[in-house]
N, C-alpha and C positions, 0 to 999 in steps of 0.2 A: 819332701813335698811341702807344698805350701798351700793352707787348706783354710776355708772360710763356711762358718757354721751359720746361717740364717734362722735366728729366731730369739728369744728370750726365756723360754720356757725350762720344764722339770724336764723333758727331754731334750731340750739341745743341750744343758748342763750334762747330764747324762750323755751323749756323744760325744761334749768336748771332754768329759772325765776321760773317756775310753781312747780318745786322739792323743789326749796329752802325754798318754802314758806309750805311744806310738814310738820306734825310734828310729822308725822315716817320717814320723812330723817336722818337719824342721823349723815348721813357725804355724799357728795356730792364733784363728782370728774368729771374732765370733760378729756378728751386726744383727744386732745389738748389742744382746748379751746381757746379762745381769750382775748383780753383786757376787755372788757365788761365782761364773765363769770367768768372770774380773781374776781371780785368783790364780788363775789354771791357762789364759788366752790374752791376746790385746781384743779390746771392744772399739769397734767400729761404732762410734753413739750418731754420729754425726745423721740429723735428722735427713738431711736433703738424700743422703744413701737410702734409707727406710723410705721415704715417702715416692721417689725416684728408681726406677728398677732399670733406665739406662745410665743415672749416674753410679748407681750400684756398681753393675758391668765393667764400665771406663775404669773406677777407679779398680778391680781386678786386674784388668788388663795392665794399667800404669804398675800396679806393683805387682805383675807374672806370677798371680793366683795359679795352684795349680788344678787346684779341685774345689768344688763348692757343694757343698751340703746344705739340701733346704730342709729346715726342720718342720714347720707349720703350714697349715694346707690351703691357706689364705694365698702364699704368695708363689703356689703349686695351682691353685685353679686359676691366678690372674695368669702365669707363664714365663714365672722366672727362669725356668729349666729351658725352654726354647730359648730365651735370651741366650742365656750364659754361654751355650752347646752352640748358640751363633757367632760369639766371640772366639771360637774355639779352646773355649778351658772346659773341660770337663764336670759331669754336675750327677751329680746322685738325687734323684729324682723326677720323676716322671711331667712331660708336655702338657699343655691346656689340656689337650685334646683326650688325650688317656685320663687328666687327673678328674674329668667330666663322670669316673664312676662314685668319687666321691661330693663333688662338689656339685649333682643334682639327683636326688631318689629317684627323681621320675626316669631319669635316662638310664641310671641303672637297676633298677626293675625290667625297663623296656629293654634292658640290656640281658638280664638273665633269662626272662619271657624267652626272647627269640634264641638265645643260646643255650635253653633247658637245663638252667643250671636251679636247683631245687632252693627254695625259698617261701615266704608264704603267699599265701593267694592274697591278692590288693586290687587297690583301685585307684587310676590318679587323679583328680580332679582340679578343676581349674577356677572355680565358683562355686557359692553356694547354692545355686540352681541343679546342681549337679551331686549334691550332697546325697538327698535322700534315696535316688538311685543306686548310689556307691552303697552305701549302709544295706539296701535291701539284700544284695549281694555277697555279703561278708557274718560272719556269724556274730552274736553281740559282742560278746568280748574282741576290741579290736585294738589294734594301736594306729594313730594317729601322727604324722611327722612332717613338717616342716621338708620341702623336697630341700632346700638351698641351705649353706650352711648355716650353723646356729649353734658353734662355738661348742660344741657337746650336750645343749639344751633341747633342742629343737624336737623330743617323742615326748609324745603324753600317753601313758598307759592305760586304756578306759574299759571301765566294768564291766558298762551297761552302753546300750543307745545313746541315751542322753546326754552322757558326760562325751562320747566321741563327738556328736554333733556340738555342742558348744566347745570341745576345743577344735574343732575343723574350723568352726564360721571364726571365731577367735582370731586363728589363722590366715583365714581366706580375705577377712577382713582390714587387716593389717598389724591387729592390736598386736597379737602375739609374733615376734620375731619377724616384722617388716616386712621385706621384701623377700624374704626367705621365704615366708611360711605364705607368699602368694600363689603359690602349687604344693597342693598336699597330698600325699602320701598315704590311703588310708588300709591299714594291713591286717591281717586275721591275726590272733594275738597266738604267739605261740610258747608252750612250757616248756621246760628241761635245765638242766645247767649251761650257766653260757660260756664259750670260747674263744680266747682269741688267736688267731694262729696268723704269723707275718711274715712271708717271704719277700726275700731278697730276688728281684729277678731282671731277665735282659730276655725281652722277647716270649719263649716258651720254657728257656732256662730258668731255673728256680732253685734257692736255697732255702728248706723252710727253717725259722730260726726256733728253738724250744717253744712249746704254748705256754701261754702264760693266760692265769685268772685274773681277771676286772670285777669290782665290786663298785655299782654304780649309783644305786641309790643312795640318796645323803645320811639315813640311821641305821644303826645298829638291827639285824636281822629285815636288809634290805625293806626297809619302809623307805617312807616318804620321796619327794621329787628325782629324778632322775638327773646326774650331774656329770662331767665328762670323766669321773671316775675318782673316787675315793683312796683308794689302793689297789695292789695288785700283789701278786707272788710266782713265783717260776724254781721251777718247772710246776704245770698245772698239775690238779688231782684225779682228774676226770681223763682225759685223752692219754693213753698207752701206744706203743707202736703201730698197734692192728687198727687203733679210729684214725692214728693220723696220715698210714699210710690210705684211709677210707679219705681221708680230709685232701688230701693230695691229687686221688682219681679222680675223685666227688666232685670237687670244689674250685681247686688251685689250675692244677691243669686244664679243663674245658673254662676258664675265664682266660688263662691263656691264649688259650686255642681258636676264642671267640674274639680276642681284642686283636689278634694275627688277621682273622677272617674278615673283621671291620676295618684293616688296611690301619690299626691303631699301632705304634711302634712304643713298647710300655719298657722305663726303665728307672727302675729304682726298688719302693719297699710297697707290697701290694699287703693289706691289711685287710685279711677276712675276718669279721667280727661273727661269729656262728652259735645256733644255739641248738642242742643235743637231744632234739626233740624223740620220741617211742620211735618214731620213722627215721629216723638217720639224721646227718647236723643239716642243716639251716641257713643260707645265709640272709642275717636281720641288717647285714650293712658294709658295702667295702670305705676302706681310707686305701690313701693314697702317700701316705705315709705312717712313719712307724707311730706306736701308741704313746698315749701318755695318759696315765702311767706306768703302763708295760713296760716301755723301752728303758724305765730304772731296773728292774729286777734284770732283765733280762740280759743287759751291756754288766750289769753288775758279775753275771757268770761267763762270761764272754772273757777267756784267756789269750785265745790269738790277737791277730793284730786286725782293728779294722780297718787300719786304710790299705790291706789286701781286700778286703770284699770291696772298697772302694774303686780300687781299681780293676779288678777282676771283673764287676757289673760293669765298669765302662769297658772293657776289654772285650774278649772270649766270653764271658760269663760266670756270674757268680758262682756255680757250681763247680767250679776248678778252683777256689779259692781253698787254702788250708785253714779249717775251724774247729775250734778246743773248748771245751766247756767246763768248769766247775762241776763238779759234782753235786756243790753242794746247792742247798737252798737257798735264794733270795724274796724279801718280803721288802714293799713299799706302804706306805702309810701316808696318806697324805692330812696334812695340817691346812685346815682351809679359814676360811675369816668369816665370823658371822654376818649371817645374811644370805651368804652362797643355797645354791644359784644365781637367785634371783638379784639382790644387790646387796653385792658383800660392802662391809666397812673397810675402807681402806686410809692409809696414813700414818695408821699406829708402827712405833717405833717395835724391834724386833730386838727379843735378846736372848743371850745364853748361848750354848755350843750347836750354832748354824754352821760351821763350817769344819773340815775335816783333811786329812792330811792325805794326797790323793792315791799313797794306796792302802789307807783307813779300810776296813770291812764295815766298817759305818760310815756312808755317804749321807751329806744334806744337800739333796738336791735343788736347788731355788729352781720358783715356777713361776711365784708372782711378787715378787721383792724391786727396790730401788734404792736408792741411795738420796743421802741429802749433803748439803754444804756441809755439815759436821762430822759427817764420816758414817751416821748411824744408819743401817739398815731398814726400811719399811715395807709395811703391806701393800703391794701394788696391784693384786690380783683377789680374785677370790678363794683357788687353790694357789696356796703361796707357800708351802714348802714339801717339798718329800723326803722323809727320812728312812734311809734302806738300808738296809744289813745282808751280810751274805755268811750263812752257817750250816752246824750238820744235819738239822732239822729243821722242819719249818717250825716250829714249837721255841724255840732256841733264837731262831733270825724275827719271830716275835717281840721275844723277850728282847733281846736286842733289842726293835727298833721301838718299841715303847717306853725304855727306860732312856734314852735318848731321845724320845718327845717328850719326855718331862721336864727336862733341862732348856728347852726351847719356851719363851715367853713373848706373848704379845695379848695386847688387849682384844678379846671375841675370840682367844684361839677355838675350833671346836676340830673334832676327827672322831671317826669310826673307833670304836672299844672292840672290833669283832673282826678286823681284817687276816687275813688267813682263816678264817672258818668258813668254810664250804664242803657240802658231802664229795665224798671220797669214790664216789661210783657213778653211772651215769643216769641212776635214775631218777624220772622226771620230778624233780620236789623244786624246784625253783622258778619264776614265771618272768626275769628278769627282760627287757628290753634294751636296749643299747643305740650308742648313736655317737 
């Protein structure tokens, strides 16, 4: 096979890790790609490819691409996947039209509304004229979100009234994430542990892949701004056989069942973000592809081969694919640049052991790095590195990936001191939001 990874991030490094190590990849190409995938792939840099999604295509086609992997959900709600599936190459991930449950709140709200799929009670509004209505409706504590995307930024977690109503107008208004947050999203706030659970699917077929924990707030015992994710670990601590087979009737399935009924044809990695609320889980958000940074820990235990689920999801269905998992623990950590969220520093030269040998049980997975004329590696992002380990305990695949972020240096490094700590049971002690 000859396979093309769309994106630049800690996740598509993470896919291309799991490709390369493939031995039906037989060539392995990334567009863009980064310093880290540079290692492991040829990188497609050539801008007019990136900014271009038919000269993308063509040049697939000229060199008898045989499958394409979109990693980022940017280039999954413009409709790379209808292109590609037009040209007849094969594409692991889902149409405009399906990836419409991630790339607007309001359509999938109105989407689980009509499909009674459980979530929380909200409200969508379109102006501030319409604000104080919404709010009478909802209990104080609400969350507030950006319908459009916004890069893993776009939820404001709010107390009280007032803080919801200034980040709605915020919003509504323009200030706060553009054109995104001109339809908001306003949701009753809800508690428990949060979940991610990602299946692989074609149609009503489904492979749910291990859950895995996200820790999203930017400090140490979840405070401060919410960010597209700090780290992760897998298998989760929370969700046993009995919640996930609950998470599959629940959840997985009638969103299946619903996007079939809507004439929607879904095919790729359907991303329930869920939270484990006294009444059963929650869904606070779908993607439309896999997590980041889930999709480190998670490829990190992943023994088989993935370009069998690649091909098996474009086939019959992923659920006839053969899948093997580690047993053991995986933990991600991610190393972000000060400033993040909001505006990280970027530039700074990167040093010490970023890279690893690919079947190391220590991965540094690059997510926001570049290159310069002298070879040196930089900050290009705000989350700009993940470092994951895979061991016999989570306690162990810590210590690992800590002692390996010490050895990584750049100026403003900051990260989480607390990643794999999360309660061990499902009850409601956490108030996390996700996005």
């Amino acid at each position: 096979m000859k396979v093309v990874v769309i994106g630049s991030g800690g996740r598509e490094h993470a896919i291309c890790w799991q490709l390369a190590r493939s031995t039906r990849v037989e060539q392995l190409i990334a567009c863009p790609g980064n310093p880290g995938i540079d290692k492991i792939a040829t990188c497609w840099r050539d801008t007019d490819l990136i900014a271009s999604p038919d000269s993308f295509v063509q040049r697939c086609k000229v060199e008898n691409v045989d499958h394409v992997v979109v990693g980022p959900e940017v280039p999954l709600v413009a409709g790379i996947a209808d292109l590609v599936r037009a040209a007849g190459i094969a594409c692991f991930g889902p149409g405009a039209i399906a990836a419409r449950l991630e790339g607007s709140k309001a359509h999938s709200k109105d989407f689980m509304a009509r499909h009674r799929i459980p979530t929380a009670a909200h409200r969508t509004i379109h102006s501030i004229e319409e604000l104080a209505a919404a709010l009478d409706h909802l209990p104080e504590k609400v969350v507030v979100k950006a319908s459009g995307l916004a890069a893993g930024k776009g939820v404001i977690v709010c107390d009280d009234r007032a803080q919801a109503q200034a980040a709605a107008e915020a919003m509504l208004s323009g200030e706060s994430f553009g054109e995104s947050g001109k339809i908001v999203v306003i949701e009753e706030r809800l508690f428990g542990p949060e979940v991610s659970v990602l299946a692989v699917v074609r149609g009503t077929d489904a492979l749910l892949l291990p859950p895995a924990q996200d820790h999203k707030p930017l400090l140490d015992g979840n405070l401060g701004p919410n960010t597209g994710g700090m780290g992760a670990f897998c298998p989760g601590n929370i969700v046993g056989p009995d919640e996930l087979a609950r998470i599959r009737t629940e959840i997985i399935e009638p969103t299946l069942e619903g996007l079939v009924a809507d004439g929607v044809d879904y095919s790729g990695v359907l991303y329930a973000g869920l939270m484990w609320t006294p009444a059963g889980p929650r869904v606070l958000e779908y993607n439309c592809r896999l997590g980041d940074p889930e999709t480190q820990p998670v490829l990190m235990r992943m023994q088989s081969d993935f370009a069998d689920i690649l091909e098996a999801t474009a086939g019959d269905g992923p659920s006839g694919a053969s899948v093997t998992w580690d047993e053991r623990n995986a933990l991600c950590l991610v190393l972000a640049s000060d400033g993040y969220p909001a505006a990280p520093r970027k530039g700074q030269i990167i040093e010490g052991e970023i890279y690893s040998a690919i079947d190391d049980e220590i991965q540094v997975f690059h997510a926001g790095t570049s290159s310069d004329d002298q070879g040196s590696c930089l900050v290009s992002g705000g989350r700009v590195l993940g470092v994951t380990a895979l061991a016999d305990s989570l306690v162990e695949a810590k210590e690992l990936v800590y002692a390996r972020a010490a050895m990584i240096h750049f100026d403003g490094k900051i990260h989480r001191s607390d990643i794999g700590t999360f309660p061990g049971s499902l009850e409601p002690t956490t108030s996390i939001e996700s996005n």
